[in-house]
N, C-alpha and C positions, 0 to 999 in steps of 0.2 A: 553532638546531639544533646538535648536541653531538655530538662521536665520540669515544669513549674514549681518551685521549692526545693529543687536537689541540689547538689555541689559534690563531689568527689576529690582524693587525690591520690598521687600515689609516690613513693619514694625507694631509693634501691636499702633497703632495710642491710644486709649481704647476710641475711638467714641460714645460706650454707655458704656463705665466702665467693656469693658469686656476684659480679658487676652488671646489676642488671635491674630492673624495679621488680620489685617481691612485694610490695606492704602496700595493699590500696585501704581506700576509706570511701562509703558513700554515707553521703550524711542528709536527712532530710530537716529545713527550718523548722518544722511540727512534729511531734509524735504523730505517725502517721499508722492505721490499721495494716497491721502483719500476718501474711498466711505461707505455711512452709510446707514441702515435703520432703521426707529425707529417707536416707539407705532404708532398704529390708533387713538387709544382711545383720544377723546376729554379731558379726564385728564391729562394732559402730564407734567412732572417734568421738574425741573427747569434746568438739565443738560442737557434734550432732546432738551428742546426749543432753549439753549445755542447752542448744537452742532450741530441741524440742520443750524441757521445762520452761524457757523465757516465754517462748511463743503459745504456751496455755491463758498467759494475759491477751493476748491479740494484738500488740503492741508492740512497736518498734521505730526509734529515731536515726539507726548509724547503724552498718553493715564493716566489721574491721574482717580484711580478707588476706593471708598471707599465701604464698607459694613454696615448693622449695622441703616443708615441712607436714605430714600429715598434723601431725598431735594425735596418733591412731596407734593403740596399743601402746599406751605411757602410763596407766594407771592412774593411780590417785595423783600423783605428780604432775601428769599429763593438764589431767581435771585442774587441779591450782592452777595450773598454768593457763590455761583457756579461760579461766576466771579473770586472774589477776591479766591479762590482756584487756578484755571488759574492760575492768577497773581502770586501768590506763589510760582509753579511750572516755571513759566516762568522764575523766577529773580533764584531760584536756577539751573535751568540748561543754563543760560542765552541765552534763546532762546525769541523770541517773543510769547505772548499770544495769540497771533493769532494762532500759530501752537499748543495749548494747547486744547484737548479734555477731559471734564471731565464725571466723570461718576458715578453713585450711585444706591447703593440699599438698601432697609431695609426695615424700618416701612416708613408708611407715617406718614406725618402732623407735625410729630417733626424738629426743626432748627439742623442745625448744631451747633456744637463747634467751631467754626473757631483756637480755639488754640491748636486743635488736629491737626491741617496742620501746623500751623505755629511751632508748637514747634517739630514738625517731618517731615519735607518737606527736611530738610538738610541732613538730615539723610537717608533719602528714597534716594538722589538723592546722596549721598556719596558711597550709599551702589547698585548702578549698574553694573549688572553682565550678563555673557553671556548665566550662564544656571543657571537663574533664574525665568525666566516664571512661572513652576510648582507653585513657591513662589503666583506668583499674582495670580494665579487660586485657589489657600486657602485662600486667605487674601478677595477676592471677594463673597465667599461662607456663605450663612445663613441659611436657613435650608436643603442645599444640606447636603450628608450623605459623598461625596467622590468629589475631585477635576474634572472634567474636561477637558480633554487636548488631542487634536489630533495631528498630522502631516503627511505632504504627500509631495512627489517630485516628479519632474516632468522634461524632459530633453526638451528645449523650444532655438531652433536656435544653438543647440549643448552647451548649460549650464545647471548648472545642478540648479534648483531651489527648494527653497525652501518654503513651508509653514506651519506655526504650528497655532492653533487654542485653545483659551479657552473658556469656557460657565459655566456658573451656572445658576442654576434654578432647580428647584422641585416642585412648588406648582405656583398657579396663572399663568398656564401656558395654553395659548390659543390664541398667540399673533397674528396668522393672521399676521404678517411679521416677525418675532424675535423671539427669546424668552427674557429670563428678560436683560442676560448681555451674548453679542459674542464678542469678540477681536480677529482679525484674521492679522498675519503680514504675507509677505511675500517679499522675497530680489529679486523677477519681475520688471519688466522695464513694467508699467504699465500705459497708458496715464488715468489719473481721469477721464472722462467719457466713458470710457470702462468699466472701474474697476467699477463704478458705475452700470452700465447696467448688468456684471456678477453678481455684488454680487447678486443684486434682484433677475435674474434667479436663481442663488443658493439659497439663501432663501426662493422660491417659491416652490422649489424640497425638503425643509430640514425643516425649522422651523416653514414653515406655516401650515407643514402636520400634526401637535403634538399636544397632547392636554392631561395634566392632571387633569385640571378640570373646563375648561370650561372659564378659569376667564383671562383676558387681563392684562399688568400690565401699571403703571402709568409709569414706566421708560424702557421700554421694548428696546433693543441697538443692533444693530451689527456693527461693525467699521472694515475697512478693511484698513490697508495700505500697501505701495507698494513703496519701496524705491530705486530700481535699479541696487542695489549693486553684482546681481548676474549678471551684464554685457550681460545681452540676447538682442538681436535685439528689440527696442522699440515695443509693442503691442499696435496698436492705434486705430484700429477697431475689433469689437466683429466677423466680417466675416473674420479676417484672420485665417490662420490655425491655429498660434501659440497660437491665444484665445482660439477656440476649445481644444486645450489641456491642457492650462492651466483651462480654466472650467470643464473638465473631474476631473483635480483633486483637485478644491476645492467643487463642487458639491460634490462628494464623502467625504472630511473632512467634510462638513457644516452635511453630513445628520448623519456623526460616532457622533457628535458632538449632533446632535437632540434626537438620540436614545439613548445616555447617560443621557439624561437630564428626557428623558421618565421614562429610567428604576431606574433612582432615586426618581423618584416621591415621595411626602413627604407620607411618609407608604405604599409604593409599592411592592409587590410584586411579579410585574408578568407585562412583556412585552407582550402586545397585538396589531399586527395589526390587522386594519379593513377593509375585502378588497370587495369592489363594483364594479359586473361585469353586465354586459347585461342593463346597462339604458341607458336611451336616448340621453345621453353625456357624457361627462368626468365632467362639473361642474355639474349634477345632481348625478352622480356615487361619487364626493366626499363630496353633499351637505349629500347625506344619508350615506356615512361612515362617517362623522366628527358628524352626531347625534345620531347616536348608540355607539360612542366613546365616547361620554358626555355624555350618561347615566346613572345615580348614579344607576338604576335598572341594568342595564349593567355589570357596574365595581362591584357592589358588590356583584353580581351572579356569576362573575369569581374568585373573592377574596375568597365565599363558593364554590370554585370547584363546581357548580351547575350551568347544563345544561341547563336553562331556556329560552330556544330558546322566550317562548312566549316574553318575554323582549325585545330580538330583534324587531321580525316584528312588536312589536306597536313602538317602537322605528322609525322604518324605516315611519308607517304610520303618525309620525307626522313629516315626514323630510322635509313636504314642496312640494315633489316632485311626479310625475303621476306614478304609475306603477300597475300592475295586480295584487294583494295578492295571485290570486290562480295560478301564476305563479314561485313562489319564491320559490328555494333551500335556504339551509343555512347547512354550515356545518363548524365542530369544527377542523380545519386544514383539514384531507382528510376523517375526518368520518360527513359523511349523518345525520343531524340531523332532518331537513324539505326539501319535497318533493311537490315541487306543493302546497306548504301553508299549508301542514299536516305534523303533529310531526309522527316521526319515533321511537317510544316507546323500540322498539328491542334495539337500537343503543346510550339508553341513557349512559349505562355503559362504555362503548365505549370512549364516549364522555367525559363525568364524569376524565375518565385517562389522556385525551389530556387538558384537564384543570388545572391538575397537574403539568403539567409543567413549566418552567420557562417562557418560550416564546410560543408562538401559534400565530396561526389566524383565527378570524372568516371570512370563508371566506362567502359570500352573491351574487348568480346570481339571476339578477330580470329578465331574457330572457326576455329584451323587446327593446335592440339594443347594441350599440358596445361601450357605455360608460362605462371606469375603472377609480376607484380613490381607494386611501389608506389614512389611517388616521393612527398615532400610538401612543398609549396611555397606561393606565396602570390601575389596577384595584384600587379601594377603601378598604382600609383596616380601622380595628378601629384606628389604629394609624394618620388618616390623622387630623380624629376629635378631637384627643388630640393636634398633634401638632399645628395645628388653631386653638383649642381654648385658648389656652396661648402664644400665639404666643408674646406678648408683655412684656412677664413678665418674 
């Protein structure tokens, strides 16, 4: 997949001593406009904090992304080290560090290696290529099962644009803006506080809807650049047309992009939306689907193909929010499982089959006004337990 102006690469760095690609690079020919959002979480790693400051210029040429490693909870130490990474990267592509966004995931609390960059940073930046993307969407992945990788075009002032998108993440996924790691480039003529105000709508449509279990991560990222190379009539406000349609079509990649990440959930088996109709808003309609989503009663009721409606409505009754219990349907895609807050005993079998499936949704009217919201998450399998519980070893 190819964006006019971009090159990536990636090489097996062995960050924790493993044989595998850990150390990507994207890089664009021009300083290209940069827009980011990153954790809520009061824990925030050392690359967030780093590339919140860079990304106050709007600006950015190269995205250095490792795996394997947070850089989260290292301190001042931590911080040099996310620097001098930059640094690295800056002198091999002889760009300034300033235009250097860096990025990490892993375990927390452990340091870097700083001679996994430096004795491979020549090399990563020798080895830039036009269809190599897919490369940094594996080199970035930890306990993802499969890479991540969208694309979408769009025809903007009579050119023809492009955008491609990567993500990883499977687990600790709740981020409330992000998920773990987004990298999204595109060859738009994009003014950086446009591009800034789309991406957050887009990521308010895509990664803040998701959730595989509930948990925020300490390096949570989406990075958006915009380098101009596809010659479209500059976009400088979010109210021109040309923005309207270029957010048509990264909205649509951010959310192909969120449902990948869902449906790889670490021991997942099964894509489930959650959808919430009849409340008394849209933030109450997604405060109780994003808590029936987080139900380990929930997900692991659908994991045993078991209709356990009762899950739901206590679910719903601790979501914080006003509604009538003995107003509530709830049903397993278009089969009727509760009626008025009574189980439909006929309709278990029914139900039982639609849970078989790979994908469903439960859907939930509280008729008690015009608020809809969706959550989409995935069920608990034994596998998730294994894979957290050795996750360091």
């Amino acid at each position: 997949m190819r964006v006019k102006g971009y090159k990536a690469s990636a090489v097996k760095a062995e960050i924790r001593g493993r044989d595998r690609l850990d150390l990507g690079l994207i890089f664009s020919a021009v300083p290209a406009a940069a827009a980011g959002v990153f954790t809520t979480s009061l824990v925030k790693a050392a690359p967030v904090i780093l590339g919140r400051e860079k990304l106050k210029k709007g600006r950015a040429q190269a995205i250095v992304i490792n795996s394997s490693i947070a850089n989260a909870c290292t301190g001042a130490e931590g911080m040099a080290k996310a620097r001098a990474v930059a640094e690295l990267a800056a002198e091999s592509l002889d760009i300034s560090s300033d235009l250097i966004q860096v990025s990490s995931t892993g375990v927390i609390g452990e340091q870097l290696d700083l001679a996994c960059f430096s004795d491979n940073m020549a090399e990563l930046a020798a080895g830039l290529g036009e269809d190599k993307l897919e490369l940094v969407a594996r080199a970035m992945m930890t306990t993802d099962t499969v890479e991540k990788i969208s694309s979408a075009q769009v025809e903007i002032s009579g050119r023809k644009v492009r955008i491609v998108g990567l993500a990883k993440g499977a687990g600790m996924i709740m981020p409330n803006m992000a998920t773990m790691l987004c990298f999204v480039v595109t060859d738009a003529d994009i003014a950086p506080q446009c591009l800034q105000t789309m991406l957050e709508k887009g990521v308010g449509r895509s990664f803040n809807l998701i959730t595989v279990d509930g948990d925020t991560s300490t390096n949570d990222t989406v990075l958006l650049l915009a380098n101009g190379m596809a010659g479209n009539e500059a976009i400088k406000s979010p109210a021109q047309k040309e923005a309207g349609e270029f957010q048509q079509a990264l909205d649509k990649l951010l959310k192909e992009l969120a449902l990948k990440i869902v449906a790889d959930g670490e021991g997942a088996t099964k894509l489930i939306t959650v959808r919430v109709c009849g409340a008394l808003n849209s933030r109450e309609a997604e405060q109780a689907a994003r808590t029936v989503a987080n139900s380990p009663l929930v997900k692991t009721a659908c994991y045993g193909e078991d209709p356990n409606w009762g899950r739901i409505i206590a679910a719903l009754g601790r979501s914080g929010i006003d509604f009538n219990p003995e107003h509530v349907d709830i049903f397993f895609d278009q089969v009727m499982m509760v009626k008025d807050g009574l189980g439909l005993a006929e309709n278990e079998n029914q139900a039982a089959e639609v849970l078989r499936q790979k994908e469903f949704t439960i859907n939930i009217d509280l008729k008690d006004g015009a608020g809809v919201g969706e959550i989409y998450t995935c069920d608990f399998s034994h596998d998730y337990v294994k894979i957290n519980a050795d996750y360091r070893t």
